[in-house]
C-alpha positions as CSV (number, residue, x, y, z in Angstrom):
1,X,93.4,71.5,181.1
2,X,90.1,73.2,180.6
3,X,88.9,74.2,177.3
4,X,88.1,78.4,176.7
5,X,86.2,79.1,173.7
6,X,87.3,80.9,171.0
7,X,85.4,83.7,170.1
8,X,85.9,84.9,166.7
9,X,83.8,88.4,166.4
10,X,81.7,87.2,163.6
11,X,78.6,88.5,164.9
12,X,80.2,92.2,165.6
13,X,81.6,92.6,161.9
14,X,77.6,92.0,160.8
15,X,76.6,93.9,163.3
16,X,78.7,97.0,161.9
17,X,77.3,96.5,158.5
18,X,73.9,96.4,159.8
19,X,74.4,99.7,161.6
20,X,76.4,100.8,158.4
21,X,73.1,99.7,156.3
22,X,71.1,101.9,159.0
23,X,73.0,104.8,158.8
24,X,72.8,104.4,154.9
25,X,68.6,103.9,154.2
26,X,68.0,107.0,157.4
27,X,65.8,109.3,156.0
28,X,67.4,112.7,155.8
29,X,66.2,116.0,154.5
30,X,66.8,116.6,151.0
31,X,69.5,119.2,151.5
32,X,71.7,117.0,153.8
33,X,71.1,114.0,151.7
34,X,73.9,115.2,149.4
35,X,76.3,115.1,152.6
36,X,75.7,111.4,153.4
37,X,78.7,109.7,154.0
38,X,79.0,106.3,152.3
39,X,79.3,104.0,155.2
40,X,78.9,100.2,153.9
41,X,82.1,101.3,151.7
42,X,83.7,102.6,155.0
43,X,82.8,99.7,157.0
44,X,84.3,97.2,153.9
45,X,87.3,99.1,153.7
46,X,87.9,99.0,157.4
47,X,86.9,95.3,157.6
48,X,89.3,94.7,154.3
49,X,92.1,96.5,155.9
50,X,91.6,95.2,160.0
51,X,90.8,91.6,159.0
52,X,91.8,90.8,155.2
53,X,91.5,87.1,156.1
54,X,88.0,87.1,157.1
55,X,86.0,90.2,154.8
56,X,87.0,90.3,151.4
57,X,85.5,89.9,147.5
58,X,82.6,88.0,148.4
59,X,81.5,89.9,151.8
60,X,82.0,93.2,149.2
61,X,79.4,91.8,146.2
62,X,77.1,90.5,148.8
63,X,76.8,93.7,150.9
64,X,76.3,95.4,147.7
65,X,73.9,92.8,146.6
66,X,72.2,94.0,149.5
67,X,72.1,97.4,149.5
68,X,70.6,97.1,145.0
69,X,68.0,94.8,146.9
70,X,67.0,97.4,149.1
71,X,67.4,100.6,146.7
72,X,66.0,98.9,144.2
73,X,68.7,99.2,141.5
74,X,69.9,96.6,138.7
75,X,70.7,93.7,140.5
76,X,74.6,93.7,141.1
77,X,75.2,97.5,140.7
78,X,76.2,98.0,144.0
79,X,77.4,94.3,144.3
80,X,80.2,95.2,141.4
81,X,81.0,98.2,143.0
82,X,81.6,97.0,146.5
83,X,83.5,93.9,145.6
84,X,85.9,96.2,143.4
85,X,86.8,97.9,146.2
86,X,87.1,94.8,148.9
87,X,89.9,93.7,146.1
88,X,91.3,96.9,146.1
89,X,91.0,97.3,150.1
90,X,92.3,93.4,150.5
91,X,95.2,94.2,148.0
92,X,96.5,97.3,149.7
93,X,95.8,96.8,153.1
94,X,99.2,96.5,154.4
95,X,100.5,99.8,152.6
96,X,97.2,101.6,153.9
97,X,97.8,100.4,157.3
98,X,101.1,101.8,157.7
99,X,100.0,105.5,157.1
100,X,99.0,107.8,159.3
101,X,95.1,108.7,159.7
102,X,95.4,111.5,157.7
103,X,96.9,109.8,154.6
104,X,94.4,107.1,154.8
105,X,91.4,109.5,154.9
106,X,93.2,111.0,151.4
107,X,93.2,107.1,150.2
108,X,89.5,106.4,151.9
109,X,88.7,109.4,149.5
110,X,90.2,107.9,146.4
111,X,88.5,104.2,147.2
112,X,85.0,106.2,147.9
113,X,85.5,108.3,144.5
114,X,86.3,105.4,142.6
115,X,83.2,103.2,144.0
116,X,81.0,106.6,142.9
117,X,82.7,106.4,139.8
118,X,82.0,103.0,139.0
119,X,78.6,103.3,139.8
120,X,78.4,106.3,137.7
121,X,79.9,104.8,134.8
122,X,77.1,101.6,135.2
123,X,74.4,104.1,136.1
124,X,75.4,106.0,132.4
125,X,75.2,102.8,130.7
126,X,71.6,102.3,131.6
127,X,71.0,106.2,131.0
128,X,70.2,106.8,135.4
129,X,73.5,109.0,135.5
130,X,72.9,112.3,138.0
131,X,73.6,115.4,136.7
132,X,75.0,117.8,139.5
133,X,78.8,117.8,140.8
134,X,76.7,117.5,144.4
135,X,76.9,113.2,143.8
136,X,80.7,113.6,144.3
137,X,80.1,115.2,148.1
138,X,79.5,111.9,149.9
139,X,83.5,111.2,148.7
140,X,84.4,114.2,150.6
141,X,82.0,113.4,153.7
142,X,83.3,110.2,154.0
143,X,86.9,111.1,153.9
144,X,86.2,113.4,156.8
145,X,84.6,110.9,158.9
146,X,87.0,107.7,158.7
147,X,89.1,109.2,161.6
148,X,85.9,108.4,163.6
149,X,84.9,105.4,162.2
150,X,88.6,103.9,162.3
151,X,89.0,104.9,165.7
152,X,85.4,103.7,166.8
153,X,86.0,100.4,164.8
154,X,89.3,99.7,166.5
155,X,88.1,99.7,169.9
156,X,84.9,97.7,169.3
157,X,87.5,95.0,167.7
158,X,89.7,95.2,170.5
159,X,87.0,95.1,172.9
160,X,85.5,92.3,171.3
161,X,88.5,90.1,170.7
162,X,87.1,89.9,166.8
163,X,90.1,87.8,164.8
């Protein structure tokens, strides 16, 4: 009997948030800055929904504790936000996995709203809230580019053997 390792894909599944983190600190010109998708959300909600078992709450808060480290924003702004929707990602996975691709970009659109939201709502309470309907775009962007993103995601997990 000979003994195979098991590989478990942890390494790929921090790999994607550290090319999600890349993607979201580029620097872009001011007027496609607005367009920006939100990528660490898409790459928790795919994680959430792929692998429920493995990425949840606690990967959520501490990517977001990452990303108000790096923007420099009150300390668990984006930790709050993130975990909210790992729960929310963790508690519907199975429904959003049944839908087609185009009814989970409509839900990917109503997770990424409600992440803006909540961070809009904590932004207001320390008087930081943007003015312009523009902060609602990256919802839209994002919404349009999870066919990719699923599709991209899927393969590297199958190509990986991540479980």
């Amino acid at each position: 009997m000979s003994y195979k390792p098991v590989y478990h894909g942890g390494s790929v599944i921090w790999a994607s948030f550290a090319v999600a983190f890349i993607l979201a600190i580029i620097p872009l010109p001011d007027m496609l800055l607005i367009y920006r998708p939100q990528w660490v959300t898409l790459i928790l909600i795919y994680w959430c929904m792929a692998l429920p078992h493995r990425v949840g709450i606690f990967t959520g808060w501490f990517v977001g504790f990452l990303l108000d480290i790096h923007h420099s924003n009150i300390l668990g702004q984006h930790a709050i936000t993130l975990a909210t929707i790992a729960y929310l990602s963790y508690r519907l996975h199975i429904r959003i996995r049944l839908y087609p691709l185009l009814q989970q970009s409509l839900i990917i659109l109503i997770l990424v709203s409600l992440s803006q939201m909540i961070f809009l709502w904590i932004s207001g309470i320390i008087d930081q809230a943007p003015g312009s309907w523009s902060y609602w775009l990256p919802s839209l962007t994002s919404m349009l580019v999870w066919p990719w993103v699923f599709y991209l995601m899927r393969m590297i997990r199958r190509a990986y053997g991540v479980n």
